[in-house]
N, C-alpha and C positions, 0 to 999 in steps of 0.2 A: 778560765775567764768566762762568763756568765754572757749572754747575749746583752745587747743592750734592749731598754723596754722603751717604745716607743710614748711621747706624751697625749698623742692622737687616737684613741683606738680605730678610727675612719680613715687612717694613715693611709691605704690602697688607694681607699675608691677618692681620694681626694689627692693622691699623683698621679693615679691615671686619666684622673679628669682634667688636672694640670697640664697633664702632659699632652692631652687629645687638643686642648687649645693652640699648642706650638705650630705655629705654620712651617717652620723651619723643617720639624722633623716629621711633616706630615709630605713635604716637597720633598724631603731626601728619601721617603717611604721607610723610616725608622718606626720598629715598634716598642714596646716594653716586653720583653720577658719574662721577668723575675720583681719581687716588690717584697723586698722581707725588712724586718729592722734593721736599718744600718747598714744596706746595701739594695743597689738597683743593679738589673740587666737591661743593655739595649742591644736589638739588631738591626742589620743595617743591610739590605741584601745589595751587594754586589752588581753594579749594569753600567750602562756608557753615558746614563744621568749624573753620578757621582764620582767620574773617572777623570783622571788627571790626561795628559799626552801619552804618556808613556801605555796606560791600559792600567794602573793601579787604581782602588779607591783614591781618592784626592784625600791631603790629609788637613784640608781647611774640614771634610765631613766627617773624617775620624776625630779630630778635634772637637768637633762640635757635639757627635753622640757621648764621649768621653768626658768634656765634662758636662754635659746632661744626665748623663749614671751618674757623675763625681756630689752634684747639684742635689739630683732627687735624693741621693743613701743620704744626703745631711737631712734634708725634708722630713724623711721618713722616722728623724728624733724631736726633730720639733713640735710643737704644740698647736692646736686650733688656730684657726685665724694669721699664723707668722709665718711671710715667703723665706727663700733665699736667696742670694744673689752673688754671683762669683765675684769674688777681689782682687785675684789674681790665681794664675795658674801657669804652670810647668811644662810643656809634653816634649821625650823624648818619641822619635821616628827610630823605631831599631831595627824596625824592617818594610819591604815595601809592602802596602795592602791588598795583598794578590790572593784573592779567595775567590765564595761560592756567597759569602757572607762573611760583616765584621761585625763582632760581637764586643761591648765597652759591659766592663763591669764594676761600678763602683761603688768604695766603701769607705764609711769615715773612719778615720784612722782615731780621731779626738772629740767628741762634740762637745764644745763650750755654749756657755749663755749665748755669746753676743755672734763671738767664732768659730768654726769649724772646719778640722784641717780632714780633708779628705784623699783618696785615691783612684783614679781606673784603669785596670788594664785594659788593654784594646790586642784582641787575636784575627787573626782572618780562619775563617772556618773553609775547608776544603775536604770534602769526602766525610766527616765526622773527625777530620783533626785538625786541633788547634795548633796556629803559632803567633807566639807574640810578635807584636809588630806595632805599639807604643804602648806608654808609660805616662799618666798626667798624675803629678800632685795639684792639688786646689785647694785654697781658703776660701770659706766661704761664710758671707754674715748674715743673720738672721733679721729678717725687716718684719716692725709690727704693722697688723692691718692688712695684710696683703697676703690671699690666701695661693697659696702654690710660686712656683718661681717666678720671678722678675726679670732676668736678665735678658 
């Protein structure tokens, strides 16, 4: 199976600029990683800003980088000018986020005109290894006029 080709050739510099706007993941100190067709990385380092009681990352902030990967990999097939915006989404917790850093990596599974179903896994990174530790599927539909995400 062939990569997919994005319809933006400016596709980077126009989620990363998307993405430098979100105050959400600029508060939880998330950055982008990775920006290829059809798949985003986000990390998320690990501190007691984003921590639940227990000492875990909190998973209201895995949720939230997760589907920001799941969001941007749609992004990165769509065309000049068209946001995205989640419709709904899935995350399973399959473990706690007890890392050094949580890493969300997401990738469309389908990209339609209107919809697009996509994935992220979410690891907590410790030492240089990974373990999973959620699971989001997302839909997500594409709005005219509106350059980078919306949600």
């Amino acid at each position: 199976m062939s990569p997919p080709i994005p319809k933006d050739p400016a596709f980077r510099a126009r989620i990363q600029a998307s993405f430098d706007k979100q105050g959400l993941m600029r508060t939880l100190g998330a950055s982008i990683l990775r920006i290829e067709p059809g798949a985003v990385g986000i990390a998320l380092p690990a501190s007691p800003a984003v921590s639940q009681q227990h000492g875990f990352v909190h998973a209201g902030a895995v949720a939230a980088i997760a589907d920001t990967a799941a969001g941007y990999a749609a992004l990165t097939l769509m065309p000049p000018g068209a946001g995205v915006l989640t419709t709904e989404f899935k995350i399973n917790l399959v473990a706690p986020a007890a890392g050094e850093r949580i890493l969300a990596r997401g990738r469309v599974i389908k990209a339609g005109r209107t919809l697009t179903l996509a994935q992220a896994e979410v690891f907590a990174e410790t030492a240089g290894q990974e373990k999973l530790v959620a699971f989001l599927t997302a839909t997500l539909m594409a709005i005219e006029g509106r350059d980078g995400m919306a949600d």
